[in-house]
N, C-alpha and C positions, 0 to 999 in steps of 0.2 A: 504493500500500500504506500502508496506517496502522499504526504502529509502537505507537502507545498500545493497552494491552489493555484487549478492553471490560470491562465489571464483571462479566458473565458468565465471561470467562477466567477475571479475578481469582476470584470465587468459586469457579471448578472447582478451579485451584491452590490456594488458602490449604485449600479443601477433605482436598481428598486427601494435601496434602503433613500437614496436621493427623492423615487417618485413617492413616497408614502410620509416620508416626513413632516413636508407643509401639511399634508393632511392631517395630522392624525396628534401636530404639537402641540401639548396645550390640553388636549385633551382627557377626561379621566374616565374609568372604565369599573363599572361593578362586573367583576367575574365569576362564577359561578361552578361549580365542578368535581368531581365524587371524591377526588384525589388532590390533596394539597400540594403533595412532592411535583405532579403532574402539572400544575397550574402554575410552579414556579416560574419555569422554560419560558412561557405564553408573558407571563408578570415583564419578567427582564427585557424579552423582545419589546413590548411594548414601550416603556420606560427606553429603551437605547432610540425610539423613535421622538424620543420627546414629550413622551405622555406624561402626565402627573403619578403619583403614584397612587398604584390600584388595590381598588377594598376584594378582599379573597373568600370566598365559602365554597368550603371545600365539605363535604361527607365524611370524610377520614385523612388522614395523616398520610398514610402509604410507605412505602421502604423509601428510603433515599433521602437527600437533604433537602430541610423546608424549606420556604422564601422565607427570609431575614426581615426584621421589621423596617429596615431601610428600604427593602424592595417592596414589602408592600403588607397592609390591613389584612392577617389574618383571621379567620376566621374558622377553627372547625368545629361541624355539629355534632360527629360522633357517633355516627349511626349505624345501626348493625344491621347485616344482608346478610342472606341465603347464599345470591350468585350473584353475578355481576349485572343482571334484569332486573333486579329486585335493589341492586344499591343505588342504578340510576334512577328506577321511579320514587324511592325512597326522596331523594335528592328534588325532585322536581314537586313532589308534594309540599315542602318543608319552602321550596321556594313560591311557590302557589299561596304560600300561608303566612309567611315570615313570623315568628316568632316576635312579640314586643320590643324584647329585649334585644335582639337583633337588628328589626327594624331604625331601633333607638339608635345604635351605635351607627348603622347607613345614613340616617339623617344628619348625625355630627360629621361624619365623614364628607357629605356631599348635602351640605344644606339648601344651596339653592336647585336642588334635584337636577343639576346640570352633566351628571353623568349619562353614560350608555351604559347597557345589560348585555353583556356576551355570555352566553350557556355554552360551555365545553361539555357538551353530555350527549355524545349522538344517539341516545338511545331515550332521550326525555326528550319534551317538547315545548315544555315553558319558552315565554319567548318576554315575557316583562317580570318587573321586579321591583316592588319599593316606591313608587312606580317608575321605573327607567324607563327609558324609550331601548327598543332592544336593535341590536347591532350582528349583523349577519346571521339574521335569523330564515330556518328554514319555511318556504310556503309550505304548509299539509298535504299536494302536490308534489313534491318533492319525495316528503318524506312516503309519502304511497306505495312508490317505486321501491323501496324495501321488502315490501308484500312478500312473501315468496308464490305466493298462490297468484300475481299480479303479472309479476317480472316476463313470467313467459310469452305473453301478447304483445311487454315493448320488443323482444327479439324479433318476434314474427315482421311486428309493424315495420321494424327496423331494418328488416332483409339479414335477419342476424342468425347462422345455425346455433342452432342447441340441441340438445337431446329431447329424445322421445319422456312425455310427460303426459298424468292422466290429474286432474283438479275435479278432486271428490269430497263431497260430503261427509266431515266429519262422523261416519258411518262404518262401523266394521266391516261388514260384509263388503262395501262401497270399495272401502281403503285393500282390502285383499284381494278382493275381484282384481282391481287396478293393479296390485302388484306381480301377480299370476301371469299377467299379460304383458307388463313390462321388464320384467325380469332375464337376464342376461347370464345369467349363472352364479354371481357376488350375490344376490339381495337385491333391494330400494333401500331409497332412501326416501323417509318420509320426511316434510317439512311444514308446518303447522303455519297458517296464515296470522295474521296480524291484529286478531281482533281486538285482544288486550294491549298494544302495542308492539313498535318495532322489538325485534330480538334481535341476538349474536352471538356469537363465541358457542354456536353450537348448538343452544339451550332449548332450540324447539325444533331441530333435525334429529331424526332415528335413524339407526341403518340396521335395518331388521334384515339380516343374513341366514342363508340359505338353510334352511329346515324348523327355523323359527316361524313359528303362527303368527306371531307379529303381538299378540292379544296385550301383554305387558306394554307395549310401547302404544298400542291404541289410547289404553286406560291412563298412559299418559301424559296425552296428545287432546284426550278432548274435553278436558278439564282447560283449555286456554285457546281451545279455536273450533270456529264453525267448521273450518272448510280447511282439507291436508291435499297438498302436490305431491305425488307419485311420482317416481321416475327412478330408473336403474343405477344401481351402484356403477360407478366409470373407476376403474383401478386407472392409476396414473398421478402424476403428479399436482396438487392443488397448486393454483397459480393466481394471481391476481396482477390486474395493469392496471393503470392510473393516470388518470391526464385531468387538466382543467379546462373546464370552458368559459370562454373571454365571449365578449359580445358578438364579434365577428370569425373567431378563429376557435382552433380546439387543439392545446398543448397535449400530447400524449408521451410519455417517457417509457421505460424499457421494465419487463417482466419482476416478479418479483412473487417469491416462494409463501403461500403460508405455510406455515408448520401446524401440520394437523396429524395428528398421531390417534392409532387403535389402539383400543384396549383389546386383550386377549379375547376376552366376551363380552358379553351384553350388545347395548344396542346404540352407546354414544358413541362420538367422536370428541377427541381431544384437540382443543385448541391451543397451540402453545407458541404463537406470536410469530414473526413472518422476518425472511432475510432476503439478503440479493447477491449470496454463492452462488446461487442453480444459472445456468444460463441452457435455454432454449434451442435446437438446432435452430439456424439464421431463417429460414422458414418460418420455423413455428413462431420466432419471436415477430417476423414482420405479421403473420399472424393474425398474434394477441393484438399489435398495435393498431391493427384495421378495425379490428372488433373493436376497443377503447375510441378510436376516430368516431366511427358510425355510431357508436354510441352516444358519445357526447354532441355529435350533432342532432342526433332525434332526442337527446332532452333538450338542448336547445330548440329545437324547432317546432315540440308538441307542448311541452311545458315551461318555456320558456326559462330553461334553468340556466344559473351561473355561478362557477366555483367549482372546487374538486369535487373530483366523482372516482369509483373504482367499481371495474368488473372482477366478479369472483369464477375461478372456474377449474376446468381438470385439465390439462394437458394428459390427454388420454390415447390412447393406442393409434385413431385414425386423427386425431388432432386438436385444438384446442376447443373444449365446451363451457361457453358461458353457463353459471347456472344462478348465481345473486348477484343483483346492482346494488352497492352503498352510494345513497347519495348523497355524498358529504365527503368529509376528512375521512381516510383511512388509516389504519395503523401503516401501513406501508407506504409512505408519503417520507415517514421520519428516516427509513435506511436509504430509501432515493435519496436526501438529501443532507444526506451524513459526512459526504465529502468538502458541504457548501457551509460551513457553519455560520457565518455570515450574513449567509440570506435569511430575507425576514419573510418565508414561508406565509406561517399562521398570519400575520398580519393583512399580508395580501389576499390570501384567500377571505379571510373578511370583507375587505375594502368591494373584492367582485362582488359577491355574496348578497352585501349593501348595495352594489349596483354605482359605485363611485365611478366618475365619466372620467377616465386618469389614459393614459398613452402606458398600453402595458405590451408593450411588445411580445405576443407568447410565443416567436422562435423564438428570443434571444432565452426565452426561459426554458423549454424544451431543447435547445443545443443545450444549453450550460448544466441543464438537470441528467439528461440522459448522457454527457460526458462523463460529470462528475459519477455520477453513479454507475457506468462501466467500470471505472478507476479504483472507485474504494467500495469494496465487496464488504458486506456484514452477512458472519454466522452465528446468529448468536438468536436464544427461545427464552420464553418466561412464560410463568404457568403459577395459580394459587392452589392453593393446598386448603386441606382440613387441619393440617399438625402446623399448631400456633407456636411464633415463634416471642419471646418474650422481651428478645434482642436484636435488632440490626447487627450483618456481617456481611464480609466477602474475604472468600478463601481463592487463593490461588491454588490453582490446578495444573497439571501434566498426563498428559495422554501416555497408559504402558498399553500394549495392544489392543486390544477393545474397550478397554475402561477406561476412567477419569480415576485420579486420586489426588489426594492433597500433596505439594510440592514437598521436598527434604530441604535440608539446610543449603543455603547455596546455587538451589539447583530454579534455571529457568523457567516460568511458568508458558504453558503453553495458552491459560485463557483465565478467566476468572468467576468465580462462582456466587453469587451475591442470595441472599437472605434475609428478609425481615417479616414486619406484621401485615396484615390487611385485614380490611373488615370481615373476609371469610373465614380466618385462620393465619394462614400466612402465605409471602410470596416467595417466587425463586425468579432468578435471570441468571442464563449460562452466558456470554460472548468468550466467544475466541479469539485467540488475538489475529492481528490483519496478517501479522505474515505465515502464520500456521493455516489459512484457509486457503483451500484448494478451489481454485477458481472452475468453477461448470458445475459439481458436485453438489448434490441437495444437501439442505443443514439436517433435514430431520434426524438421520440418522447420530449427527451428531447432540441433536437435543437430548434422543433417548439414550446415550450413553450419561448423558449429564444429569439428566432426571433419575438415573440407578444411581449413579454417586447419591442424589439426594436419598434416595432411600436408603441408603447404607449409612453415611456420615451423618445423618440428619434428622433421620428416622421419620422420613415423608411418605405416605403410604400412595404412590402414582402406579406402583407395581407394571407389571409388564406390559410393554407397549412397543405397535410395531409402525415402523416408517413405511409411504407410500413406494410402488416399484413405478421405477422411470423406465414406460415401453417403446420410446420415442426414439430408444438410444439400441 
């Protein structure tokens, strides 16, 4: 990895961090967000723009370091969740509601109500607060396209292949009949529509595999949705692209892995956060990137959308399958732009978002995003746990042949292993370091070596878990 940024980086940041400044100087911002640690990153960019400093409510603490009361008004509420669906709605109630005593301290903070409300919570919907006037807030349009029961009609409209899929009734018989017929030899995967709001990280997809009745995973499936999408297990690699759409144009940048891991049995899937080791044969990557084009211009052009967006899907046997649009910030946004530290991302993507009439060049930002992100490759997974941890850490680590263990006296780490709390129990992040990753090679298989370390050193119960096969190769 090369740590110097090339003159294209430099020019994308001196760029942008130039067009967003008069705008945004002066300015002060109620943020809002399940994760404090999280909200820091967003606090400081802001503030390096010239913003005043920002009032913070966060849901919990998170592993890693808070923002400093120099960087900004924290606030956290403390609140405890099941999964990560249940911390965001948690969050968006409390802000729906504000507490007196909260309210009180926003009022001293920002007396003349002269701030804006930004939600960092893709997964809530509140859009005011206190009352702010809210700032890059999504239209319910938008957020729609989430659906999983929805998504498959923007493909069609779109001219966009996908897989074979059956949208049934909340219905046993409905849901098996449909699987019966779409089944390919793996199972389906079932995916529970939106009724109670957007999901992620897994929380309302089953993969009822081969010889399973499915019955367990019905029972709990129609406890949160009318209506479940059918469609066949795709062995292959999960991948996601990513691009933004600007008024006139649509930046798309280069592949990017999620790390979704099996469990031995049952019927979830393991989400354990997303890198950008794996590379695509130059096919499959130009590809993915037609699909993210075409996409972002049919939300542009049906729903009038603007701001990031990501397609989710498999790089499977005969080639790439969309199967979820997020329409929003995706977690794979932050390793695209790992190489750029500079760039002021988040900010920008608000400012489209808000629909600000600004000169945003989106090649210079897709040359300079999809260089830099060739460049500087991340291998590196994070995953919450039930086994709470009482203490923040990070161990350095060394690869002996298939395993991870804690380094000796002396001796070079090969990555690093980090640990703390969260509101479900606790967290983990494995990264590797830049010059031990093998460039083309999928991370997963390195998360699941990382994730047995934890279960031995750590006593995290993730137990066995298998990476996706790349059939493409």
């Amino acid at each position: 990895m090369n740590d110097v940024s090339s003159p294209l980086a430099e020019e994308a940041s001196a760029y942008y961090n130039g067009l967003l400044r008069p705008l945004l100087s002066g300015r002060k911002f109620l943020i809002a967000g399940p994760i404090a640690v999280g909200l820091g990153g967003l606090a400081r960019r802001l503030t390096g723009l010239g913003t005043e400093r920002p009032f913070l409510i966060a849901g919990s603490e998170g592993t890693g370091a808070l923002p400093t009361p120099e960087e900004a008004e924290l606030h956290v509420l403390g609140l405890a969740s099941s999964d990560i669906l249940e911390e965001h709605r948690n969050l968006q109630q409390v802000i729906d509601n504000l507490p007196c005593e909260l309210r009180r301290a926003i009022d001293a903070w920002d007396p003349t109500e002269s701030a804006s409300f930004i939600l960092s919570s893709p997964l809530a919907a509140s859009r005011t607060a206190a009352p702010r006037r809210p700032y890059g807030a999504r239209p319910a349009a938008w957020a729609e396209l989430e659906d999983k029961v929805q998504i498959d009609a923007f493909w069609d409209a779109a001219g966009i292949e996908r897989a074979p899929s059956c949208i049934v009734a909340a219905d046993y018989g409905a849901i098996t009949t449909a699987a019966k017929a779409l089944d390919r030899g793996l199972g389906t995967v079932w995916a529970a529509d939106a009724r109670d709001g957007t999901h992620g990280g897994g929380l309302g997809l089953r993969w009822v595999r081969p010889g399973d009745n499915g019955r367990a995973s019905y029972e709990s499936l129609r406890g949160m949705a009318d209506r479940v999408r059918v469609m066949p297990f795709l062995e292959g690699i999960p991948a996601s692209i990513h691009g933004i759409v600007f008024p006139d144009d649509v930046a798309v940048f280069r592949p990017v892995e999620m790390v979704v891991l099996r469990p031995v049995d049952g019927d979830r899937l393991f989400y354990a956060g997303c890198a950008t080791a794996f590379d695509p044969s130059a096919d499959d990557r130009a590809s993915m990137r037609d699909v993210a084009y075409r996409a972002g211009k049919a939300l542009r052009d049906t729903v009038g959308y603007r701001g990031p967006f990501g397609v989710d899907g498999i790089l499977a046997e005969d080639g790439y399958v969309p199967t979820e649009m997020n329409a929003r910030s995706g977690a794979g946004l932050a390793p695209l732009v790992a190489g750029i530290p500079d760039l002021p991302l988040a900010p920008l993507c608000l400012a489209i978002i808000q629909g600000e009439q600004l000169d945003y060049r989106p090649d210079l930002l897709e040359r300079a995003v999809v260089e830099s992100a060739d460049a500087h490759r991340t291998c590196a997974g994070w995953a919450v746990t039930r086994t709470a941890f009482g203490d923040s850490g990070v161990l350095e680590i060394a690869r002996d042949g298939d395993e991870y263990r804690e380094i000796g006296s002396g001796e070079e780490p090969h990555g690093t292993f980090q640990f703390g709390p969260s509101v479900m129990g606790g967290f983990v992040r494995f990264v590797l370091h830049p010059t031990r990753i093998q460039r083309g090679s999928s991370t997963a298989p390195e998360v699941v070596r990382a994730l047995r370390f934890a279960d031995r050193e750590l006593g995290t119960d993730f137990g066995e878990l298998d990476a996706a096969r790349d059939l493409r190769r």
